[in-house]
N, C-alpha and C positions, 0 to 999 in steps of 0.2 A: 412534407410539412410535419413536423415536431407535433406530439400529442400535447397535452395541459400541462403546467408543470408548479401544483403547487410549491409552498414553500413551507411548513412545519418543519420544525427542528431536526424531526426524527419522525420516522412511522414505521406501523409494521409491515413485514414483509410474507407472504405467502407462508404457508405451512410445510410446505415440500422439505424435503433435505435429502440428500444422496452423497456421501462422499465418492471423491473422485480423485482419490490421492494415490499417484503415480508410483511412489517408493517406499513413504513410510506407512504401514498399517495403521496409526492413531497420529494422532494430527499433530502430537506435541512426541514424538518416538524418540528415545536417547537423550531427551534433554528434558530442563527442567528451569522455573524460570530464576533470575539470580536474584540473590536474597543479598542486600546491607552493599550492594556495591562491589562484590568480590573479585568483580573483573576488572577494578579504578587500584587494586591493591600492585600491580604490577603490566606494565606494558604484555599489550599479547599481540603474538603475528595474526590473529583471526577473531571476529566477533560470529556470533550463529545470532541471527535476528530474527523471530517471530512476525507475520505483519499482520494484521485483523484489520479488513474494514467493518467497521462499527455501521449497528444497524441495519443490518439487510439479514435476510434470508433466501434463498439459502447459504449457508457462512460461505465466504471469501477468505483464506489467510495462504500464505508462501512462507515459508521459509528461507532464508541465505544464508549462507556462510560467505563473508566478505573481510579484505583488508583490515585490521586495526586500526591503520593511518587513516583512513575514511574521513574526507570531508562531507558537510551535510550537504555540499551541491551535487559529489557524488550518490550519496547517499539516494537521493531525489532522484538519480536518473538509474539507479538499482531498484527500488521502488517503483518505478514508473515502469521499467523492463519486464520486473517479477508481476506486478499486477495486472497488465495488462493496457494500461492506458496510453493515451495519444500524445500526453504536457503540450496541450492545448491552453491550458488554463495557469492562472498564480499557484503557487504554493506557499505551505510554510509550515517550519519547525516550530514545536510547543514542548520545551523540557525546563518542565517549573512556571520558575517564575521568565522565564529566558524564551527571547524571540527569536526563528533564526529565518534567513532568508537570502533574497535578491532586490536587497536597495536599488530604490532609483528615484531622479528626482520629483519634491515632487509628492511619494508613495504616501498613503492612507496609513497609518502604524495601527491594526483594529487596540482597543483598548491601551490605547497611549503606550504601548510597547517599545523599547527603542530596539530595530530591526538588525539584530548580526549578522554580518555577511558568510553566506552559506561555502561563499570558497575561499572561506580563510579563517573559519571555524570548522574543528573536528570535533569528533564525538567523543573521545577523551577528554577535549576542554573542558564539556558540558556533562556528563553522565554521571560522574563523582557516584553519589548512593542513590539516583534515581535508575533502576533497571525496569523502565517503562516511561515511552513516552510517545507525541502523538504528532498526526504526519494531517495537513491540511490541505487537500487538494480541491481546486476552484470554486472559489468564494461565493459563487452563485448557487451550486447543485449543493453543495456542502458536504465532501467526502472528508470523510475524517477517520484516520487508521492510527490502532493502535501499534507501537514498534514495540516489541520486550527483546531486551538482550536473554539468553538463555544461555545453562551450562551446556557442554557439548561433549557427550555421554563418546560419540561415535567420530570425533576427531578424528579427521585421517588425513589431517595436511591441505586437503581440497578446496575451493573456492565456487561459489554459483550457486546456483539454486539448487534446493535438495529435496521440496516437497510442495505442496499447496492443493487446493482443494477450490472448486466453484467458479464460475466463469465472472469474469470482470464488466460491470454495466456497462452499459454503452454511453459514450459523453454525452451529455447535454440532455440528458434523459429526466431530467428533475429531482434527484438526488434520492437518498431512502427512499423518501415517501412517493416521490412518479415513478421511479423504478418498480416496486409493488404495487401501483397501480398498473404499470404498462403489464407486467405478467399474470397481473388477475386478465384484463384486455385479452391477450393473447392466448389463456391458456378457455376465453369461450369467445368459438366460432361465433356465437348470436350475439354475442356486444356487438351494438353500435359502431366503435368506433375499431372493432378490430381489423376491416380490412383497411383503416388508415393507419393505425399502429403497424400491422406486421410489412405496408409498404414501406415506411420510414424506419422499424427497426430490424425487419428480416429477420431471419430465423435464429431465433435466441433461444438456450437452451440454459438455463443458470445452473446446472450439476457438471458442464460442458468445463474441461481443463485439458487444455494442447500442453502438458506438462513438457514436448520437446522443444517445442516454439519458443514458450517462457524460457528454457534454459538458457537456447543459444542466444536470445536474447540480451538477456543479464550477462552471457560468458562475452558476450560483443563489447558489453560496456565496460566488462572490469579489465578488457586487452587493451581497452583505447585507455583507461586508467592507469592500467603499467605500462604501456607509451607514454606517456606523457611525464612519468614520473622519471622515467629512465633518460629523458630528449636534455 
């Protein structure tokens, strides 16, 4: 059985912090983030993407380096690889004023949005002079990640994951605010409710990053994407 799972917007999260970054020494190393759109001035073979999910503690971010061509259905299942989660749930794109997604008949548009379809929309269409924008994973817990495109100091032709920091909550946890409630729970044995929390969430460790895991991960999805491209 699933602990409480309030619903605020946002909440805060534990005081802990530990980086746990596998390659780069500073969370943002070689790059920098892009300033007026510099990367919409000319097609490029590679983007380097930042990812933050917002509001938690200890921080959560990956880095990628991915295709140009990159649709945002790709994109979503790069995302979903790099951070760690199950795409159990909806998603969707927010750059600007612009929706982007997987219509279906039918679908809820939040705030009258009209929804772009996510495989037939790229990130070129969209990104023009926004080098920032936000990734909305399951409408219920409310993860919300920030994406910044970045310059990329350390180009070396490569593709995949290249860094990240902090372990990925676990679904269905109740979003920011039950996620740092479930780790205050588990970090005192004399809670209440901790021997039902650490039954249903097992040993969670939020500084915890399988930096090889997440690789092969993501390197799985961008092979099935140049298959596909190549078919």
């Amino acid at each position: 059985m699933s602990p409480p799972k309030p619903r605020p917007a946002s909440g805060p999260g534990p005081a802990a912090r530990k980086a746990t970054t596998p390659r780069d020494s500073a969370p943002a190393h070689g790059s920098t983030p892009v300033r007026g759109g510099a990367h919409a001035k000319a097609p490029v073979a590679t983007l380097r993407l930042r990812v933050t999910l917002l509001n938690v503690e200890p921080p959560v971010w990956r880095e990628v380096r991915v295709p140009g061509e990159l649709t945002f259905a790709h994109l979503h299942a790069v995302v979903q690889a790099a951070m760690g989660w199950e795409d159990c749930h909806m998603h969707e794109f927010r750059i600007g004023k612009d929706s982007v997604g997987m219509p279906s008949p039918g679908a809820f548009f939040q705030d009258d949005r009209p929804l772009l379809d996510e495989r037939k929309t790229r990130l070129r269409d969209l990104l023009g002079r926004r080098p920032k924008f936000r990734y909305w994973y399951d409408f219920g817990d409310d993860w919300w990640h920030e994406i910044a495109v970045v310059r990329d100091a350390d180009h070396d032709g490569g593709q995949g994951l290249l860094a990240g920091e902090g372990a990925c909550p676990p679904e269905d946890c109740g979003g920011p605010y039950g996620y740092a409630e479930m780790l205050l729970t588990l970090a005192d044995p004399k809670d209440p409710q901790y021997e039902e929390t650490r039954e249903w969430a097992g040993d969670v460790d939020p500084t915890r990053f399988d930096f090889d895991a997440a690789a092969r991960a993501v390197a799985k999805v961008i092979k099935r994407m140049s298959a596909r491209k190549q078919a």
